[in-house]
C-alpha positions as CSV (number, residue, x, y, z in Angstrom):
1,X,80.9,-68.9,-75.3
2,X,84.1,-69.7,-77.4
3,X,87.0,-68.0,-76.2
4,X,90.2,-68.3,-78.9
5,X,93.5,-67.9,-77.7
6,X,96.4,-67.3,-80.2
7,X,100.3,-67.7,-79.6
8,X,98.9,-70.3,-76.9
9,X,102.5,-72.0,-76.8
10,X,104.1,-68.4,-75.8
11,X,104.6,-67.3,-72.5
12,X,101.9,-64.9,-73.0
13,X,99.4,-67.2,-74.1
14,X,99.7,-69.8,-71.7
15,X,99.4,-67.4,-69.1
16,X,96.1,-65.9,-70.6
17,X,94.7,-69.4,-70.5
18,X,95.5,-70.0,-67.2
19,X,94.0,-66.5,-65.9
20,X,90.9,-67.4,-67.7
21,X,90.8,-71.2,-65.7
22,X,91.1,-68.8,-62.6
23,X,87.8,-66.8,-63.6
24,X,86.2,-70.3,-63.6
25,X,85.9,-70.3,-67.8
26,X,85.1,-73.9,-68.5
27,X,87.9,-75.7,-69.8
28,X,85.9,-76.7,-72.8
29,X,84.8,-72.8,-73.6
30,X,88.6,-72.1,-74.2
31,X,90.6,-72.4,-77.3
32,X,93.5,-72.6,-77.1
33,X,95.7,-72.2,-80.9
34,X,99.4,-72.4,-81.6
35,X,101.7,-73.9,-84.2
36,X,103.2,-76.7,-82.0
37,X,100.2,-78.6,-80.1
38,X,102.3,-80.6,-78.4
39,X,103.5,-78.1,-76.3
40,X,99.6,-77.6,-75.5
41,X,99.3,-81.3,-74.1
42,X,99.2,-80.3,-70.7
43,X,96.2,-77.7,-71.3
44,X,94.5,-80.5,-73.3
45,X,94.9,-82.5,-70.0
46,X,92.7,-80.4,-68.3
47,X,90.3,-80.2,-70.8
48,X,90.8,-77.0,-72.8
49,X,90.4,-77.5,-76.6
50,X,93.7,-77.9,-78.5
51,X,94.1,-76.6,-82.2
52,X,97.3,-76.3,-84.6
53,X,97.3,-72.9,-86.4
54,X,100.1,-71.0,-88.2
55,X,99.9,-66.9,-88.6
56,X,100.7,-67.9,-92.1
57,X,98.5,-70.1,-93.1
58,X,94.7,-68.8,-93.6
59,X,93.4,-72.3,-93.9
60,X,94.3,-73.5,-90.5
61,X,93.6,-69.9,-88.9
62,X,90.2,-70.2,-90.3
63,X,89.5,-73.5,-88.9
64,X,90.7,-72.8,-85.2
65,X,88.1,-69.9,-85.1
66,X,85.2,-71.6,-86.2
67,X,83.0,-71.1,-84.0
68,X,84.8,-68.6,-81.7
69,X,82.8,-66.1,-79.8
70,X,85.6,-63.6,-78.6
71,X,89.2,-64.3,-79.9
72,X,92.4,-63.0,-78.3
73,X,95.0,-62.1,-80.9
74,X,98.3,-62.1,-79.5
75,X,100.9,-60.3,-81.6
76,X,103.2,-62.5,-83.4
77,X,106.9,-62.9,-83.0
78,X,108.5,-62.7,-86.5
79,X,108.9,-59.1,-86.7
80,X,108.8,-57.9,-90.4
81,X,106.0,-60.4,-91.2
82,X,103.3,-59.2,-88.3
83,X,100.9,-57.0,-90.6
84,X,100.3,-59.6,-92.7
85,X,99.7,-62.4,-90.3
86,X,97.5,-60.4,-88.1
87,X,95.6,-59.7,-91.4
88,X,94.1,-62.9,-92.3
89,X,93.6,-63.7,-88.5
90,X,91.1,-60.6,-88.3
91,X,89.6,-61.6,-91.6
92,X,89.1,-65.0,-90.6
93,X,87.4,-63.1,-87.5
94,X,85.3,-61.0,-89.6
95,X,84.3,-64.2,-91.6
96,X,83.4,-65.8,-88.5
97,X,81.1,-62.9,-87.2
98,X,83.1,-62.8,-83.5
99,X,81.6,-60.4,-81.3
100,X,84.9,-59.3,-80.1
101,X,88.5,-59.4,-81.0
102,X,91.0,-58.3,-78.8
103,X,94.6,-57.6,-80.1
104,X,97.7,-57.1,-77.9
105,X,98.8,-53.8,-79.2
106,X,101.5,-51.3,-77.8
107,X,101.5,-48.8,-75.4
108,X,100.7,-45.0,-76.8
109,X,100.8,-46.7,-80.1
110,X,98.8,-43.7,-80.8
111,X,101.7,-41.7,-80.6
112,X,105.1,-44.1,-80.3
113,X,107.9,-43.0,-82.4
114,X,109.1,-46.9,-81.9
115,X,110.6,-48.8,-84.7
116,X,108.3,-52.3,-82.8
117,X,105.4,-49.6,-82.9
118,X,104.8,-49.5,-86.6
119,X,103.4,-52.8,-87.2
120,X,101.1,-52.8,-84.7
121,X,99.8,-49.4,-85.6
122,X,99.3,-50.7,-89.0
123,X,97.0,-53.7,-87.1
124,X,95.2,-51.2,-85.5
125,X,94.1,-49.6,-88.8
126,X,93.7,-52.8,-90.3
127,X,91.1,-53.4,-87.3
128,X,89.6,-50.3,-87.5
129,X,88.7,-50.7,-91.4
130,X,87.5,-54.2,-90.9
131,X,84.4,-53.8,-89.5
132,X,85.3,-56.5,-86.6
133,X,84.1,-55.3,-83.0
134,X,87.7,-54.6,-81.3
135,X,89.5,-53.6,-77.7
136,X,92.6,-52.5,-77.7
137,X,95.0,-53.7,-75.4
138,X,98.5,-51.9,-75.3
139,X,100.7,-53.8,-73.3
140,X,104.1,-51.4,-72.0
141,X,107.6,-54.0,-71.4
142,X,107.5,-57.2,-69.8
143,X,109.5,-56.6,-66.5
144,X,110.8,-60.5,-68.1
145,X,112.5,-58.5,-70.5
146,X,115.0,-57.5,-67.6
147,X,114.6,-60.3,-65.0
148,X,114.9,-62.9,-67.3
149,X,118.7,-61.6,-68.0
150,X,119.4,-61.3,-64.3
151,X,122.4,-64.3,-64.7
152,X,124.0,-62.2,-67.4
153,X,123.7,-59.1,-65.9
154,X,125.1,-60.5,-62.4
155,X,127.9,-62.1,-64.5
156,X,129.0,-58.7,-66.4
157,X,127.9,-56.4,-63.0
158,X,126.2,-54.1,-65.5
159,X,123.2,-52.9,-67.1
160,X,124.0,-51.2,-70.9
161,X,121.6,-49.7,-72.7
162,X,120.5,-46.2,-74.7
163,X,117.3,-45.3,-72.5
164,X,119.2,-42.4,-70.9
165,X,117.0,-41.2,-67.6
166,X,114.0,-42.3,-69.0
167,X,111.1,-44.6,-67.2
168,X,109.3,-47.4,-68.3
169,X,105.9,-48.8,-66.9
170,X,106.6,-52.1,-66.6
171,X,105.0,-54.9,-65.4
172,X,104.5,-59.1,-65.1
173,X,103.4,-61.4,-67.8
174,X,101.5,-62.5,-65.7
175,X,99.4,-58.9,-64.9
176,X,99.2,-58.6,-69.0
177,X,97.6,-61.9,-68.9
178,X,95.1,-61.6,-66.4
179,X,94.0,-58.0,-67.8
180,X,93.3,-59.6,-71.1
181,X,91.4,-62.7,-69.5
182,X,89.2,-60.0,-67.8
183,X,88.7,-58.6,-70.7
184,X,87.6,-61.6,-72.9
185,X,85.3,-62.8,-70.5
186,X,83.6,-58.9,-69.7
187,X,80.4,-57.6,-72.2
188,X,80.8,-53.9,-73.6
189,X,84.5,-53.9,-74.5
190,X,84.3,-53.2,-78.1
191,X,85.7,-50.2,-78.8
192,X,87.8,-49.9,-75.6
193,X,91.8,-49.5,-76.0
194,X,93.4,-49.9,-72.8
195,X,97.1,-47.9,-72.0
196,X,98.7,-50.7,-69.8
197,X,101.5,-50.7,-67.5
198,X,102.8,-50.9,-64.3
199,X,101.7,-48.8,-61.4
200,X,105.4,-47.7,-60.3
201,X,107.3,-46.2,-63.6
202,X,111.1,-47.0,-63.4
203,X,114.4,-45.7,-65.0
204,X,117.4,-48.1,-65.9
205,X,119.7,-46.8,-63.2
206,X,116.9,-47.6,-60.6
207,X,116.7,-51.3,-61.9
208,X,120.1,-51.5,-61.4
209,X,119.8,-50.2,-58.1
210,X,116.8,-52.6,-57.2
211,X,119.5,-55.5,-58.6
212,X,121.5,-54.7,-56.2
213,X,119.7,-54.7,-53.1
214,X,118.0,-58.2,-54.3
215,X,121.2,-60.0,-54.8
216,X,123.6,-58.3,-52.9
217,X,125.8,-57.5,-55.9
218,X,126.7,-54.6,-57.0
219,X,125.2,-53.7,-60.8
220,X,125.5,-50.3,-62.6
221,X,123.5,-48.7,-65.7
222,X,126.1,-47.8,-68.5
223,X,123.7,-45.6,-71.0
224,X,125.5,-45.7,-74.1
225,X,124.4,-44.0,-77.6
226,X,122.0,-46.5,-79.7
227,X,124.7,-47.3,-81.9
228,X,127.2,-48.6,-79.4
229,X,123.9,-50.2,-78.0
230,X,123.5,-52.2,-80.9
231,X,127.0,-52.7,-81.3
232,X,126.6,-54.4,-78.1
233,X,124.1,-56.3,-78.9
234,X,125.4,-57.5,-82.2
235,X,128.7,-58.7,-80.5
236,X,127.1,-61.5,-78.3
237,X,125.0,-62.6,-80.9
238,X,121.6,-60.8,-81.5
239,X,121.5,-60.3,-84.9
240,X,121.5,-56.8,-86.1
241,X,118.3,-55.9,-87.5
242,X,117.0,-57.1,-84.6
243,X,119.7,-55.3,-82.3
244,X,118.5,-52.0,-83.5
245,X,115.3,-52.6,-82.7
246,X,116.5,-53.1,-79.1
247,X,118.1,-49.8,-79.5
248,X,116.0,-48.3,-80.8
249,X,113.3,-48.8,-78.3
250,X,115.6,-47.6,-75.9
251,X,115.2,-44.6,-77.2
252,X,111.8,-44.5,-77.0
253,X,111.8,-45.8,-73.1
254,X,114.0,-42.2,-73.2
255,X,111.4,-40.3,-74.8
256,X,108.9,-41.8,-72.4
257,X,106.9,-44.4,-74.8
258,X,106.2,-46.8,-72.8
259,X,105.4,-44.9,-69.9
260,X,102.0,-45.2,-68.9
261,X,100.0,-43.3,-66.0
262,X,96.2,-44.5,-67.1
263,X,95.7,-47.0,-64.4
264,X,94.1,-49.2,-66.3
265,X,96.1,-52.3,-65.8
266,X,95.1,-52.2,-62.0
267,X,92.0,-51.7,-62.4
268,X,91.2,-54.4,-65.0
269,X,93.2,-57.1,-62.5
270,X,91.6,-55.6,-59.3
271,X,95.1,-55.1,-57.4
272,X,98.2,-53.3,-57.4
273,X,100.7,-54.3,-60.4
274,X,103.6,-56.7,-59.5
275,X,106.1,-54.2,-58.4
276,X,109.9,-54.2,-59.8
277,X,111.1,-54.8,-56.5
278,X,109.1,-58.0,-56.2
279,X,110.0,-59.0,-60.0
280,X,113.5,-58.8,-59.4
281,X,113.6,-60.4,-56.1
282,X,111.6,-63.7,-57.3
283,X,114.2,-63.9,-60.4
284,X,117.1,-63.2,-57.6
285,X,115.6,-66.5,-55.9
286,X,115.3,-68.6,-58.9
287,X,118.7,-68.0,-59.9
């Protein structure tokens, strides 16, 4: 069995090959497809197979899935440009014949008023009219998405931000990544769209209070309106397309779109989710 892995080089990916090591897949069963191989060296190392592809270009997506069984599309990172690259990797699947594809979706993307929602609704219908067989898997925040700012945050004592009182089921890279790696390797999952989060929903002011206890410091949540949010944002150098996308999600996080209660994240790992207390005090250590 072929197992493809897109977006290998992302934090993501590399994670996903690594949980699928762990569940004793044989190096030479895995995939593993990205634009800059070299960063893949260490994976090749161990004997996983190596393959350059680009969203972008059909020719080399339809090469590093020849011959793939089950392919895991992770979502690309040039927002604006996702429909279309998702396209031709799930017609490149179809041409193939894969017997599953699995594309890391959003959570309640059924539903999600989210700016970042709309292209992957519009993959989801692209999957649905293909004919491919498909599981869903809709992944809520990276807890990264906080911890990873911990220095910054530490430096300015503050969290900012537009998601009011609202909570957010996050959860690890690393939990996404092993729920997708028990998926690829499972029979029966076409048709299946996973809700996935973390098992303890938390609001902005409690990640600041979780901060605090960790490091000792103490952080507060300033909830601002999303256009001071993106003002914000724009002023240390996000640019601002991309700063109201922030901000905009924020407001979703308010309206609860990326909470999720379904469970389905613990079960597909077979243990509790990393906790935000545990998150936060790991990035406390490393920094």
């Amino acid at each position: 069995m072929s197992i493809v892995v897109t977006g290998a080089t992302g934090q993501l990916g590399r994670h996903v090959i690594e949980a699928l090591l762990q569940r004793s897949v044989a190096p030479t069963d895995i995939v593993a497809v990205g634009r800059s191989i070299e960063k893949l060296a260490d994976f090749a190392e161990r004997g996983v197979r190596v393959q350059a592809m680009d969203y972008s270009d059909a020719a080399s997506v339809a090469n590093a899935l020849r011959g793939a069984r089950r392919v895991l599309l992770i979502s690309g990172s040039e927002v604006g440009q996702r429909v279309e690259q998702h396209r031709t990797v799930i017609e490149a699947a179809k041409a193939e014949g894969v017997e599953l594809l699995a594309y890391t979706s959003i959570a309640n993307a059924g539903t999600s008023e989210m700016k970042l929602a709309a292209e992957h609704q519009a993959t989801e219908a692209i999957l649905r009219e293909s004919g491919v067989p498909f599981a869903l898997l809709r992944n809520s925040w990276y807890l990264e998405n906080y911890t990873e700012q911990l220095p910054g945050t530490l430096a300015q004592g503050a969290l900012a931000g537009s998601a009011g009182d609202g909570l957010v089921s996050g959860a690890t890279r690393a939990d996404y990544a092993h729920a997708a790696a028990a998926v690829l390797v499972a029979d029966g999952q076409a048709g299946k769209v996973y809700e996935l989060g973390g098992d303890e929903p938390f609001s902005m002011a409690e990640l600041a209070g979780e901060i605090t206890t960790a490091t000792g410091k103490d952080v507060t949540y300033n909830n601002l309106s999303a256009e001071d949010y993106a003002g914000l944002l724009t002023g240390v150098g996000i640019p601002g397309a991309f700063a109201e996308i922030l901000a905009d999600s924020d407001l979703g996080i308010a309206r609860g779109d990326l909470l999720v209660s379904t469970g389905d994240l613990r079960r597909l790992i077979g243990r509790p989710t990393t906790s935000l207390a545990e998150a936060v005090r790991a990035a406390a250590a490393a920094a």
